[in-house]
N, C-alpha and C positions, 0 to 999 in steps of 0.2 A: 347316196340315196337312190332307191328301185323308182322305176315309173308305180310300184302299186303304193311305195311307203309314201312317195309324192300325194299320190290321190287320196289315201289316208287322212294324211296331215290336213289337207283341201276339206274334208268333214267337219273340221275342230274349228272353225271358223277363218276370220282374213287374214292372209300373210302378206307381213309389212316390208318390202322392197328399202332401200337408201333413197337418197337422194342424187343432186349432180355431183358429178365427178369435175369436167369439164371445167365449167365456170368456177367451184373453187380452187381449182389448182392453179387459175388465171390470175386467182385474188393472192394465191401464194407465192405466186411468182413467177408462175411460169411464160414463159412468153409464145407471142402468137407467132404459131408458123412453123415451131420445133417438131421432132418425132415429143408427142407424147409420153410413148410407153420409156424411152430411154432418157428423156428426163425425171419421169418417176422413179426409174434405175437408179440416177444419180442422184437423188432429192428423196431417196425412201420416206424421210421422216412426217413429210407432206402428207402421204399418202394414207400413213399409220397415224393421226391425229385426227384426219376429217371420217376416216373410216371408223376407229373409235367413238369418235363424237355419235356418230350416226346409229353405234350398236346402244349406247347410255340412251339416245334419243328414243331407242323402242325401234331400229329395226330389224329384222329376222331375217334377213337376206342379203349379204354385200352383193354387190357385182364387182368383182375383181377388176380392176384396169386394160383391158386387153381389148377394152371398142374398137382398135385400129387397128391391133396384133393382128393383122392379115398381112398375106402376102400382098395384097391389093394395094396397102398403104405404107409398108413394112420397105418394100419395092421401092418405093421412090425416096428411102433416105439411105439406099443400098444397106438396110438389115436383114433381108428373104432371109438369107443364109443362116439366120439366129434366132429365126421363128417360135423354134420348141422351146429355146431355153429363155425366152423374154417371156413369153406364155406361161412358163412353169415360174418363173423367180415374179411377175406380177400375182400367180394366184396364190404363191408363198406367201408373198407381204400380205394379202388381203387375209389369210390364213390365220397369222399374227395378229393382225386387229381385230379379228372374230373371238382367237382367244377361248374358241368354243362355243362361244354366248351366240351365233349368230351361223346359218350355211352360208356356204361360199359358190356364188353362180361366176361360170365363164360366158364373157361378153363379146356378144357377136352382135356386126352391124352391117348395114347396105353396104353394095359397092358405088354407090354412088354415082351410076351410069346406069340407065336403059337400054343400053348396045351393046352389053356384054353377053357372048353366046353362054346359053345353059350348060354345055358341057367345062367352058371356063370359070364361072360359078360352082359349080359343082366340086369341081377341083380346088378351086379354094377354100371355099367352106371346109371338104373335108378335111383339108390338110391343117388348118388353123382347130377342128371338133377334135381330130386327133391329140394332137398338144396339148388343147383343152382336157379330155379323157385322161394323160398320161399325167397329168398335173391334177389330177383325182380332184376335180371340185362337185360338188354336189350335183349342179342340172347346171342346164346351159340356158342363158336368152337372148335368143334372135331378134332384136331388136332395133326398132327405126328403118327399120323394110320398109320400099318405097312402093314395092310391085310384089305382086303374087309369085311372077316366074321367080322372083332371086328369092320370096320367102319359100316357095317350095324347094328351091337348092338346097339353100341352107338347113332346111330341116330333113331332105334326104343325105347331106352331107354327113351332119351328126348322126343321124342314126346308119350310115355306113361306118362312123368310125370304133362302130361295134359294142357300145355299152349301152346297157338297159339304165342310162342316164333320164329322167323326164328334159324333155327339149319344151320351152314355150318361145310364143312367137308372139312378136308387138309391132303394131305399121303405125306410122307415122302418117296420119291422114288431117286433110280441112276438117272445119270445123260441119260440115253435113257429110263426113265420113268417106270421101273421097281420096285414091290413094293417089300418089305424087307422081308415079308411070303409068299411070290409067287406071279403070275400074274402081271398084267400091272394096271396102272394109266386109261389107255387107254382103257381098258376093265371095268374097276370098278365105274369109275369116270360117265359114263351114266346112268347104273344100280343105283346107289346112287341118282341119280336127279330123276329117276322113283318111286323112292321110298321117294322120296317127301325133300331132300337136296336143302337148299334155294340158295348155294351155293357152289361149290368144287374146289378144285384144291391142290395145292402142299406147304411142306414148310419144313424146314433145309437142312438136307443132306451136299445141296453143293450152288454152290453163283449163283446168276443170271446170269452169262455170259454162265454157260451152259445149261441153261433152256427153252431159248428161242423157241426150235423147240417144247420141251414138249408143251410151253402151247398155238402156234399155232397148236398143232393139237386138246388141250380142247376145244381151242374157239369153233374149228371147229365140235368138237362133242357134245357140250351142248348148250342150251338155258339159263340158268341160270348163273349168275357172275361168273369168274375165281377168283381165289382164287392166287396167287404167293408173301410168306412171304419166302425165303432163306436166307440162311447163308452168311456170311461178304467172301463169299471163299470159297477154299477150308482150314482146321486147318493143323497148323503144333504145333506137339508133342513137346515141348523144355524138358530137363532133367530131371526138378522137377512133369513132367508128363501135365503142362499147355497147353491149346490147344490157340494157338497163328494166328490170321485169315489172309490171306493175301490180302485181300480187304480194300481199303480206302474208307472214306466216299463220296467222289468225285465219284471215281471208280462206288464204289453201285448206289448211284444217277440215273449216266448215263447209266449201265446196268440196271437198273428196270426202268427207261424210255424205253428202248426196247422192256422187258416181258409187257409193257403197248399197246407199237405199236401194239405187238403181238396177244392180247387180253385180258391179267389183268386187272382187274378191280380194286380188293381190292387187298390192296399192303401195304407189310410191312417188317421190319426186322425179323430173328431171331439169330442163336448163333453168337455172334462177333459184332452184331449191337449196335448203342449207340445213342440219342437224334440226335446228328449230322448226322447219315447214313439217321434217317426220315427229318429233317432239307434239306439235300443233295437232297432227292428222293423226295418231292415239289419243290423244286428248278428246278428240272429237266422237271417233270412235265410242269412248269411252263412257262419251257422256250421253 
């Protein structure tokens, strides 16, 4: 897909994002603490069931598995060295479960540190948008940026890795739109569409019911599509350390119909989400 066929499609009304990844792969088995992407390797079938689920549920966008597929995180289970082809054999499987019914985005995320210098961001992003590009997925989303410097890497990374790919960008911000390395959404979220972001806006944190003002005041400051994937709630901690969401699929539904009113455009789940929260949030849509 072109950055203009992306903007296009942005006329025809909302595109519908998936839900978690994460937390249902927990519920399937995977356990806490592994490389992710390489037990999706060895667990494909995991991964081809909840992504299917999620295309019959009504959405129009997987994200591919590849949140951690950086050297950043890739690094510490000594996989660097097998970067392209985890990247390319995750956005295959996702590929399979679209089936065609559905695009395929590559999933880029924080580094998860405010210390790291811009030209070492830079370098990883690109090198992770490359794999991404060669693994031909539709657009890419930078998503769960905690700071403006690493979402500006990250969106000059991909667009150095030379494709007229639409790159969007999502921060993970409080519930008054503050971002987790400083500054505002509010501040960053312009700056990022100047800089050539097809689209931005917000996702986890916390649930749609308290987002609503955040992304009436995106709308109101960009041209370019809002982005609003949140969490099932806000989580609560039970014993064994499980993060437990207090939002029902219904609930969701009817709050992302609002962040719709509001101005979102692309809309999706993230931690606590399940086939049914995207199932609930067309339905709402709809009605």
């Amino acid at each position: 897909m072109t950055r203009t066929e992306f903007a296009k499609r942005m006329t025809c009304g909302p595109l519908l994002l998936d839900g978690a990844t994460g937390s249902n792969l927990m519920k399937a088995g995977m356990p806490k603490g592994v490389c992710a992407e390489q037990w999706i390797l060895d667990h494909p079938q995991a991964i081809l069931r909840l992504q299917r689920a999620y295309v019959a549920a009504g959405s129009q966008v997987l994200l591919a598995p590849t949140f951690t597929a950086s050297r950043a995180y890739l690094g510490q289970h000594g996989l660097e060295g097998e970067l392209a082809s985890i990247n390319r054999r995750l956005v295959a499987l996702s590929r399979e479960a679209a089936q065609g019914k559905a695009w395929v985005a590559g999933d880029v995320t924080t580094m998860g540190r405010a210390d790291v210098p811009y030209e070492t961001m830079l370098e990883y992003y690109t090198e992770q948008a490359r794999a991404l590009v060669d693994a031909e997925v539709d657009l890419i989303l930078c998503e769960t940026l905690m700071g403006f410097e690493e979402a500006m890497a990250a969106l000059e990374g991909c667009r150095m890795a030379g494709a007229d790919l639409p790159v969007c960008c999502s921060f993970s911000v409080t519930a008054d739109g503050m971002l987790y390395f400083g500054g505002s959404v509010f501040e960053a979220a312009p700056q990022l569409e100047g800089f050539g972001a097809d689209a931005v806006g917000i996702n986890c944190s916390v649930g749609p019911d308290q987002l609503e003002s955040v992304i009436r005041s995106l709308r109101e400051s960009l041209t370019v599509p809002v982005i609003a994937k949140p969490n099932a709630g806000m989580p609560e901690i039970d014993a064994q350390g499980n993060a437990r969401y207090s939002m029902n699929a219904e609930e969701f539904g009817r709050h992302m119909a609002a962040l719709h009113r509001a101005g979102a455009v692309i809309l999706g789940g993230c931690c606590g989400t399940e086939p049914a929260y995207i199932r609930s949030l067309c339905a709402a849509l709809q009605g």
